[in-house]
NURO-308000 format. One record per residue (C-alpha): residue number from 1; residue in three letters; x negated, y negated, z. Coordinates in nm, 3 decimals, decimal comma. Layout:
! residues N
<site><k>NUM</k><r>ala</r><c1>X</c1><c2>Y</c2><c3>Z</c3></site>
...
END
This chain:
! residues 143
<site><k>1</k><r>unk</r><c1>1,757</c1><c2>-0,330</c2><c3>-1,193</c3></site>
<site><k>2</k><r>unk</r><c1>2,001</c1><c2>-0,595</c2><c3>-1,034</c3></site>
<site><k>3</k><r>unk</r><c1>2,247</c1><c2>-0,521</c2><c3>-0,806</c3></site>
<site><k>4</k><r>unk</r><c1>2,543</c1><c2>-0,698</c2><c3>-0,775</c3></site>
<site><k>5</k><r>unk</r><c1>2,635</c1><c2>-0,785</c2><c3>-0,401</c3></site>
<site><k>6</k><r>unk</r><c1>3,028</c1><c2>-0,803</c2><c3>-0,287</c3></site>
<site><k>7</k><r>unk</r><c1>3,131</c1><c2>-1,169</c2><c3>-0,195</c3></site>
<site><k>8</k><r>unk</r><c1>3,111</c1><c2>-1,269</c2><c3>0,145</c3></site>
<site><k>9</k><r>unk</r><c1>2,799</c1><c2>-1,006</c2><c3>0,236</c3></site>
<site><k>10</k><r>unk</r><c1>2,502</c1><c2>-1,143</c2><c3>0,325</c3></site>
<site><k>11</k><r>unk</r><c1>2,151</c1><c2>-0,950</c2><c3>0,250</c3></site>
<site><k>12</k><r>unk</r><c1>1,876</c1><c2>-1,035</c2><c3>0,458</c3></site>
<site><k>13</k><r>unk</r><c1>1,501</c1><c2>-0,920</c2><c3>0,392</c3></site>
<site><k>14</k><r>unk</r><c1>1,281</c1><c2>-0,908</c2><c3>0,614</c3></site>
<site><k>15</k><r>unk</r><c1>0,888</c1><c2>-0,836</c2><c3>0,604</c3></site>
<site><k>16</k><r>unk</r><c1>0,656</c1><c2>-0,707</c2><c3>0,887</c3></site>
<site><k>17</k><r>unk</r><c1>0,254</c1><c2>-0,703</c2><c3>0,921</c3></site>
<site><k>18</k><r>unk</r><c1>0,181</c1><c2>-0,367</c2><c3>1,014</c3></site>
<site><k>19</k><r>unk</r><c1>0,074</c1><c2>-0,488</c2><c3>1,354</c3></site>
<site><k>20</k><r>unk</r><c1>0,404</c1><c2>-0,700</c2><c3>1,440</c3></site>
<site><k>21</k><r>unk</r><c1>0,561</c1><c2>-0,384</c2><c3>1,368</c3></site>
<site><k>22</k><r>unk</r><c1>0,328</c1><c2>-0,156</c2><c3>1,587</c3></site>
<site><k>23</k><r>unk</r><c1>0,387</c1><c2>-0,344</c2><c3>1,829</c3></site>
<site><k>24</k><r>unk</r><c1>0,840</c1><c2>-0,415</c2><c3>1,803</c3></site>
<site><k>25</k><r>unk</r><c1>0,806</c1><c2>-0,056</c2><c3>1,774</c3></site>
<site><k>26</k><r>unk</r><c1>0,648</c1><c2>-0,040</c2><c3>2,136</c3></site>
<site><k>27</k><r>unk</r><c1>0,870</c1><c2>-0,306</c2><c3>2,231</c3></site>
<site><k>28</k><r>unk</r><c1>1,183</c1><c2>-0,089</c2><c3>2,111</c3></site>
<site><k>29</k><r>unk</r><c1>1,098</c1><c2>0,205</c2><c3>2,254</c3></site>
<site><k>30</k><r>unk</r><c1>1,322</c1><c2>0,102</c2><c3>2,591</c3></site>
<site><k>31</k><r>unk</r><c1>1,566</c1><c2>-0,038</c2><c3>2,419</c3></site>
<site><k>32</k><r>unk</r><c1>1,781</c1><c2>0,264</c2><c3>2,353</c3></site>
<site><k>33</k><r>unk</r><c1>1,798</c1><c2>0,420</c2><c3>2,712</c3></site>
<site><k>34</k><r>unk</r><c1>1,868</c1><c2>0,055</c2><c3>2,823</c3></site>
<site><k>35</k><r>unk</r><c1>2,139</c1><c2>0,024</c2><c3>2,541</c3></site>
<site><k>36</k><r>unk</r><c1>2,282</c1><c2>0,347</c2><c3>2,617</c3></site>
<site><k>37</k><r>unk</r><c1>2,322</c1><c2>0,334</c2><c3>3,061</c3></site>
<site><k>38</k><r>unk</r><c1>2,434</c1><c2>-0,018</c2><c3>2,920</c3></site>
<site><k>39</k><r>unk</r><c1>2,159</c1><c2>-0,239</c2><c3>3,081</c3></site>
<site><k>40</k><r>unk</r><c1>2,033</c1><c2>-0,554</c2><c3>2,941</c3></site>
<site><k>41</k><r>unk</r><c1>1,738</c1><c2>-0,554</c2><c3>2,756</c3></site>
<site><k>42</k><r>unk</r><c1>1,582</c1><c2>-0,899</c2><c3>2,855</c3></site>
<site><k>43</k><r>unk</r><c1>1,293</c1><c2>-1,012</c2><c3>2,710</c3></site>
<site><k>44</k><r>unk</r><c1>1,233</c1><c2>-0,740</c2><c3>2,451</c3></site>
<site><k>45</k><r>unk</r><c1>1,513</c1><c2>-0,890</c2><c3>2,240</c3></site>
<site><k>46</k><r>unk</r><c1>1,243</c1><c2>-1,216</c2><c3>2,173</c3></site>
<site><k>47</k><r>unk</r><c1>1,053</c1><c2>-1,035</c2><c3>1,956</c3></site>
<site><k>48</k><r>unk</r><c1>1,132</c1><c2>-1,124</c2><c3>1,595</c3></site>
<site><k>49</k><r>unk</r><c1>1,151</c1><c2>-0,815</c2><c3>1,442</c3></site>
<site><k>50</k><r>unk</r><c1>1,421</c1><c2>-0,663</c2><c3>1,747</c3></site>
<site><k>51</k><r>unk</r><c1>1,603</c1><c2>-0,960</c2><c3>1,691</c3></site>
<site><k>52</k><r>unk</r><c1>1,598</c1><c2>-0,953</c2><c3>1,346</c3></site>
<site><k>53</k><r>unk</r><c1>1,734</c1><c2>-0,563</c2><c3>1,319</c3></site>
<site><k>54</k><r>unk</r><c1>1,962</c1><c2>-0,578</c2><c3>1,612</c3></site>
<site><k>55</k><r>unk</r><c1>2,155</c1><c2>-0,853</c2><c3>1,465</c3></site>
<site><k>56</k><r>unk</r><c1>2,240</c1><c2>-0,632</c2><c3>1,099</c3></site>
<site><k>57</k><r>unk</r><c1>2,470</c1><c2>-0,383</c2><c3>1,051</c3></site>
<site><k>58</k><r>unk</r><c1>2,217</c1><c2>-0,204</c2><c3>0,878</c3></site>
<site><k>59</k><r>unk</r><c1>1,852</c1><c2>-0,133</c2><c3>0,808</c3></site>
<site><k>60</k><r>unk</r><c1>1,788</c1><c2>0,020</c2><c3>0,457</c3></site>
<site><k>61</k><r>unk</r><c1>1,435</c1><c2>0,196</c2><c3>0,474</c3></site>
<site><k>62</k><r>unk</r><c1>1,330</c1><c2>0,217</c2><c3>0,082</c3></site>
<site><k>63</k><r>unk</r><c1>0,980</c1><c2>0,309</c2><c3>0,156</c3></site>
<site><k>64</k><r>unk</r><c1>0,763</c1><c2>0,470</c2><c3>-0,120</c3></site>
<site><k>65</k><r>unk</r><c1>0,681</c1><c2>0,823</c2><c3>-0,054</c3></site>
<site><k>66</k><r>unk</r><c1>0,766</c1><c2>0,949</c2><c3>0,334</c3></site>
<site><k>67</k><r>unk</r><c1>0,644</c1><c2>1,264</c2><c3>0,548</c3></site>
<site><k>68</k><r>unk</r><c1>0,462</c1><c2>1,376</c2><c3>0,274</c3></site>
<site><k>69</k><r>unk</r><c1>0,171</c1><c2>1,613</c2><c3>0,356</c3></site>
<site><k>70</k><r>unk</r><c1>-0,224</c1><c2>1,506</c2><c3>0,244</c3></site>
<site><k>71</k><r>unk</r><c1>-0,111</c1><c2>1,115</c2><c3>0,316</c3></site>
<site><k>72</k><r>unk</r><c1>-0,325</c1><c2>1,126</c2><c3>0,626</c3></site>
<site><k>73</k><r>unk</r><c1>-0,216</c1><c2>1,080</c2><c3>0,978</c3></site>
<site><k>74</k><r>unk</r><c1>-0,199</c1><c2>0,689</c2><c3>0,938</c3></site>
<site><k>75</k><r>unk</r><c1>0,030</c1><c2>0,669</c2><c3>0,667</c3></site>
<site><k>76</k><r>unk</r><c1>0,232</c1><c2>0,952</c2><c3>0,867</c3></site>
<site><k>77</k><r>unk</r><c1>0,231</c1><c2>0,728</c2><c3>1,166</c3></site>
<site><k>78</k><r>unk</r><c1>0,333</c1><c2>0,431</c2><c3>0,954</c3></site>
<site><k>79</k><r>unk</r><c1>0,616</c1><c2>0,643</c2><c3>0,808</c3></site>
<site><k>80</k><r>unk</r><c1>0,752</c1><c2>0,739</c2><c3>1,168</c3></site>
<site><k>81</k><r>unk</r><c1>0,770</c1><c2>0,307</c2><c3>1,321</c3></site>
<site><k>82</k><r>unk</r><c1>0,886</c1><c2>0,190</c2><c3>1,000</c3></site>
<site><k>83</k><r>unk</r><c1>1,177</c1><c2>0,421</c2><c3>1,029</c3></site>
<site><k>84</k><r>unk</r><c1>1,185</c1><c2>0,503</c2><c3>1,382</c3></site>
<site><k>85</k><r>unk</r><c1>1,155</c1><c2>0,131</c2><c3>1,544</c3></site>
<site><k>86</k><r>unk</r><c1>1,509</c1><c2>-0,006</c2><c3>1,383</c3></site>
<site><k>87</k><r>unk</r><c1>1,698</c1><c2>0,257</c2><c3>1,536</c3></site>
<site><k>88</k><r>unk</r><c1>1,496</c1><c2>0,240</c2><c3>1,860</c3></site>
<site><k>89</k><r>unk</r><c1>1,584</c1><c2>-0,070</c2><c3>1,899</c3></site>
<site><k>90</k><r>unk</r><c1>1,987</c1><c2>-0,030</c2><c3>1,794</c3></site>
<site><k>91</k><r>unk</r><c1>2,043</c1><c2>-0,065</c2><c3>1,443</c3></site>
<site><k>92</k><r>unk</r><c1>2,169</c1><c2>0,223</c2><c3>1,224</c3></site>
<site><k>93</k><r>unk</r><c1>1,907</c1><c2>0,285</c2><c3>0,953</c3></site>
<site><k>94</k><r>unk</r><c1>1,931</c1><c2>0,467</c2><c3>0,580</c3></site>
<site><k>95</k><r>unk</r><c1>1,644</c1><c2>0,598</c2><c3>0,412</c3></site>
<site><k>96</k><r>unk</r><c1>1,638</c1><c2>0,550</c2><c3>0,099</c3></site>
<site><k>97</k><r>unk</r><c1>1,237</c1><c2>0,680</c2><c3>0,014</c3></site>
<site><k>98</k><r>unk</r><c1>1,124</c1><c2>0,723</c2><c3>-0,356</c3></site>
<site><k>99</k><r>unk</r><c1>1,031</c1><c2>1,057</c2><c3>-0,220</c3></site>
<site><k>100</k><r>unk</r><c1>1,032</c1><c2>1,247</c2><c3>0,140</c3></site>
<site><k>101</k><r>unk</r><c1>0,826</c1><c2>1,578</c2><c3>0,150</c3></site>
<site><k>102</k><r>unk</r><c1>0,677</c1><c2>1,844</c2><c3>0,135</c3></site>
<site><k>103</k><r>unk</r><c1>0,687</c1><c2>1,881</c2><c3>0,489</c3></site>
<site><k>104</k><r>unk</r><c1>0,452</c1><c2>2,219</c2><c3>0,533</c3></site>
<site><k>105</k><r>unk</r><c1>0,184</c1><c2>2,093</c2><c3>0,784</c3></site>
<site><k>106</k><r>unk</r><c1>0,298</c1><c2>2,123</c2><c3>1,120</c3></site>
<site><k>107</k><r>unk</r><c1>0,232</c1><c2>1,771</c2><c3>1,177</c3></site>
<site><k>108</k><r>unk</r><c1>0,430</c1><c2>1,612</c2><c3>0,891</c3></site>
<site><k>109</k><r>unk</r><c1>0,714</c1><c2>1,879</c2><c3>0,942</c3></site>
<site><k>110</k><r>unk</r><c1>0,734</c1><c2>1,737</c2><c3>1,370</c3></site>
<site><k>111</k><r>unk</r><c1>0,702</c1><c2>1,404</c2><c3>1,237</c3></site>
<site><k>112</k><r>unk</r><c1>1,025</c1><c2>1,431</c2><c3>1,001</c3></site>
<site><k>113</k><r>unk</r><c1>1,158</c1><c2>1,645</c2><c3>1,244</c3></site>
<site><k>114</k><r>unk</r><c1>1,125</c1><c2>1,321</c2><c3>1,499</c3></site>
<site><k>115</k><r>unk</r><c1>1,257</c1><c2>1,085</c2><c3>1,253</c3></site>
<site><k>116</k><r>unk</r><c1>1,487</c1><c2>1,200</c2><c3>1,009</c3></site>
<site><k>117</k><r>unk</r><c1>1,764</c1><c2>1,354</c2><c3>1,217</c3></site>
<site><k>118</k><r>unk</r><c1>1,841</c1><c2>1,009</c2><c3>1,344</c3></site>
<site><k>119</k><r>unk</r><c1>1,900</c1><c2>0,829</c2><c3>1,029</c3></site>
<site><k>120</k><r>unk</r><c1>2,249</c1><c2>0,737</c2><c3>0,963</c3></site>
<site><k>121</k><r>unk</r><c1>2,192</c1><c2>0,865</c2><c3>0,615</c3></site>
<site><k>122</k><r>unk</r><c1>1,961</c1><c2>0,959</c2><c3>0,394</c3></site>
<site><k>123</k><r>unk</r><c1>1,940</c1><c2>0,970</c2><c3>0,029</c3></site>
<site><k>124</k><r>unk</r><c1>1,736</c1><c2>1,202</c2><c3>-0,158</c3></site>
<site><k>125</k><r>unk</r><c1>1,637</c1><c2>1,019</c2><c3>-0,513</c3></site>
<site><k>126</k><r>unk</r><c1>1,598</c1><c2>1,337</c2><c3>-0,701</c3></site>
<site><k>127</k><r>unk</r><c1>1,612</c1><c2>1,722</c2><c3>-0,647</c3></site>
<site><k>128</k><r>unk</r><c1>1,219</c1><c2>1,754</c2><c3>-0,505</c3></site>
<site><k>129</k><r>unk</r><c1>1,312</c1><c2>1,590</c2><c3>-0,236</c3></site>
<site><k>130</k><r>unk</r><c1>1,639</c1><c2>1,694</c2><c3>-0,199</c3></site>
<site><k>131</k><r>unk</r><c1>1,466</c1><c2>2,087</c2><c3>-0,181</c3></site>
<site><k>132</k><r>unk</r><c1>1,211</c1><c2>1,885</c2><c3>0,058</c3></site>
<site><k>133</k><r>unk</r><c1>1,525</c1><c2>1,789</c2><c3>0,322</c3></site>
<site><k>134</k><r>unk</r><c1>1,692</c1><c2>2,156</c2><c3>0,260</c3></site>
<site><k>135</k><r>unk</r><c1>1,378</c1><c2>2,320</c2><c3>0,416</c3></site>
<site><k>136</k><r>unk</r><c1>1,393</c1><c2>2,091</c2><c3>0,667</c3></site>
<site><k>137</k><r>unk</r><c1>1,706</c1><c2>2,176</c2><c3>0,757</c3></site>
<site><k>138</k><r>unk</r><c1>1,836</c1><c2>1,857</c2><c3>0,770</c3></site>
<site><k>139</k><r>unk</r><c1>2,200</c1><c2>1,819</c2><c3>0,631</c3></site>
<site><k>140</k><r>unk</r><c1>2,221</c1><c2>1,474</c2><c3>0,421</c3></site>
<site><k>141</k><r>unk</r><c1>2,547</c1><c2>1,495</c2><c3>0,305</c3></site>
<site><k>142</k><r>unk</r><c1>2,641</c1><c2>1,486</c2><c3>-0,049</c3></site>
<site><k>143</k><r>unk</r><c1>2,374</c1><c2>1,368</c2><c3>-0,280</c3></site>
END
């Protein structure tokens, strides 16, 4: 599919190992109370990745399938920094999954519950997961 980009807007991609982004997710997890009381954040803004997101105007999250239960607790974890950490660290992010749900297991549902509320928006890419975000309570807008 190509998508045609409006003049003047630049695109940037950007890819992370899953440890550089373990560990800008550590790195970010100051950087909101500090952004908030207004404080400076110092050195964590030298970390490529902070730099990277806190210099956008926003992070698109189009992972594959997100808080889904029977992934395992790693791929749950991965789904929570790779969503969590841009926002963390003061960008606003959309998620834009090929799926999200089902959210049953008390662990995937605290893990969305974490995430997902913070997301500037979030696009549901078909009715399963839209019925997903419903149970979830989570109020995505129109669809």
């Amino acid at each position: 599919q190509t998508v045609d980009i409006p003049a003047g807007v630049r695109v940037r991609v950007t890819s992370a190992t899953p440890v550089s982004l373990l560990i800008a997710f550590l790195l970010a997890l100051p950087i909101r109370t500090l952004d908030r009381v207004g404080l400076p954040i110092g050195p964590l803004a030298a970390h490529p990745l902070i730099r990277r997101v806190r210099n956008v105007d926003v992070v698109v999250d189009l992972a594959g399938i997100s808080f889904a239960d029977g992934r395992g607790i790693a791929l749950l974890g991965y789904n929570v920094v790779m969503s969590l950490f841009p926002y963390l660290a003061g960008a606003k992010v959309v998620k834009g999954s090929q799926a999200i749900g089902p959210t049953n297991s008390p662990q995937t549902r605290a893990a969305a519950w974490a995430v997902l509320p913070r997301m500037a928006s979030i696009c549901a890419r078909g009715e399963v997961t839209r019925s997903h975000l419903d149970q979830l309570g989570l109020d995505i807008g129109g669809q």
